[in-house]
Each structure stands twice: as structure tokens, then as C-alpha cells.
C-alpha positions as CSV (number, residue, x, y, z in Angstrom):
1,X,-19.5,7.2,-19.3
2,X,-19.2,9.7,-16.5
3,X,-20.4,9.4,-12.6
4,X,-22.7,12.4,-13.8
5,X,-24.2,9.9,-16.6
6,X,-24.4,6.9,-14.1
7,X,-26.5,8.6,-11.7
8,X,-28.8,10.0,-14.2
9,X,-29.2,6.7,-15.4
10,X,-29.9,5.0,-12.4
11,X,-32.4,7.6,-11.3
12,X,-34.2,7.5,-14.6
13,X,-34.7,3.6,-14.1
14,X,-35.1,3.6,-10.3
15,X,-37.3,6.4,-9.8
16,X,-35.0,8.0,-7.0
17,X,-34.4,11.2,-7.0
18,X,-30.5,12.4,-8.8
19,X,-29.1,13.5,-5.1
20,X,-29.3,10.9,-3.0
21,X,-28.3,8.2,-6.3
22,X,-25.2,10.6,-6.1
23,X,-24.7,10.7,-2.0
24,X,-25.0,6.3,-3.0
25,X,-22.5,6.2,-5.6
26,X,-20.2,8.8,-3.9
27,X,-20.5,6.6,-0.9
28,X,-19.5,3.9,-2.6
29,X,-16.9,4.8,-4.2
30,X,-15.6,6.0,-0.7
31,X,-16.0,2.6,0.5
32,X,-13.9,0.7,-2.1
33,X,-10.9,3.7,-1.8
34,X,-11.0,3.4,1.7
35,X,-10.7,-0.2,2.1
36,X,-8.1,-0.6,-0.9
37,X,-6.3,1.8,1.2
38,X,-6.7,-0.1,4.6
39,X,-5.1,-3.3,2.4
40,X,-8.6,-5.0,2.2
41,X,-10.2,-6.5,-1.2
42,X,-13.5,-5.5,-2.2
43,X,-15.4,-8.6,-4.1
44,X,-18.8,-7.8,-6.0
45,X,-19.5,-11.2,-7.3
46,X,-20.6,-11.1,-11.0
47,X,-19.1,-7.8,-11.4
48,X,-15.4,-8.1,-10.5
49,X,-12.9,-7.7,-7.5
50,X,-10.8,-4.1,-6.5
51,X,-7.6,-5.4,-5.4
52,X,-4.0,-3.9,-4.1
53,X,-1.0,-5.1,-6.4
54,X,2.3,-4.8,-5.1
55,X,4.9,-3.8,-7.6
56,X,8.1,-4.9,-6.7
57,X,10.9,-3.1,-6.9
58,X,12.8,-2.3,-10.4
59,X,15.8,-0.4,-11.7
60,X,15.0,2.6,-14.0
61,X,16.9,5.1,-15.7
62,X,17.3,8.6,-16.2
63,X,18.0,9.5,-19.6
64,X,18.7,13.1,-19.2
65,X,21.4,12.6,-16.5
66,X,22.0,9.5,-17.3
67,X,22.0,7.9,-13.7
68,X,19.9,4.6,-12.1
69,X,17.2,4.9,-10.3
70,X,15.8,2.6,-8.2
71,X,12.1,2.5,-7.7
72,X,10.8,1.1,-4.9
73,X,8.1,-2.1,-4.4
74,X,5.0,0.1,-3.3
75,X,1.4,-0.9,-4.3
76,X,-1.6,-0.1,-6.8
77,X,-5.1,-0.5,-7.1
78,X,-6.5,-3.1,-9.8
79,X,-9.9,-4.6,-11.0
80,X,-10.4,-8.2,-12.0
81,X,-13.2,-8.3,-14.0
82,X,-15.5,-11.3,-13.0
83,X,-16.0,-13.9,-15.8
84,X,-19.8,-13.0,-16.5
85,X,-18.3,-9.5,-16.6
86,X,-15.6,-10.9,-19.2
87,X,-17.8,-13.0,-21.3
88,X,-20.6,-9.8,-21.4
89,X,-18.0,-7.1,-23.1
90,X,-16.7,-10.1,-25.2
């Protein structure tokens, strides 16, 4: 499903007009990146949490030179389904 689908859909059920259910869901979405980015969880209980992971830092390799590389611990947004969401897709 695309953000295009999920605003047609919520403005066929809600009866709001497609551009301001975009301006919402673009808003939202703004929300979450910006707080991921600031280091701060977003919780939606019965949906799920956006969290930051930290990877920690590994060794790689380079097969073409054939060197080590080491990759450093740096961090990546995640979602934790909740377990209504979970036991719904099950």
C-alpha cells in the first residue's frame, strides 16, 4: 500500500477532503523522523513503537581488495510491532 492509497482511503471513510488527509499523514510522518532523529521513541499503543537501534561496531571485509574494514556503532530506525498488532497479521 502506498501513502497515495492511505490517504485515499482515509478520506473515503472520513469524509475529509484528500489534501489536508495528506498535509496529516505528511505531518506525521515528519513527527516520527524528527523525533527518531532527536534520539526520542515514538509509542502508538496498539499499533507499535518507532525506536533507534544502535548497531555496534563490527569488522567487515572487502573482497575485491581484500582489506578489513571496520564499521563503526552508529544507529537505525526500528518498529516493534505492538502485540494486538502481532496477533492481527497472524
Amino acid at each position: 500500500m502506498t501513502k497515495a492509497e492511505i490517504v485515499k482511503e482515509i478520506a473515503g471513510e472520513t469524509g475529509l477532503d484528500r489534501a489536508s488527509v495528506l498535509v496529516t499523514v505528511e505531518k506525521f510522518m515528519d513527527c516520527v523522523k524528527d523525533s527518531l532523529a532527536n534520539g526520542e521513541n515514538v509509542y502508538l499503543r496498539g499499533f507499535g513503537s518507532f525506536i533507534v537501534k544502535t548497531r555496534s561496531q563490527k569488522t567487515a571485509r572487502n573482497i575485491s581488495k581484500n582489506t578489513v574494514i571496520i564499521i563503526p556503532e552508529h544507529k537505525i530506525p526500528a518498529f516493534k510491532p505492538a502485540k494486538v498488532f502481532m496477533d492481527q497479521v497472524k
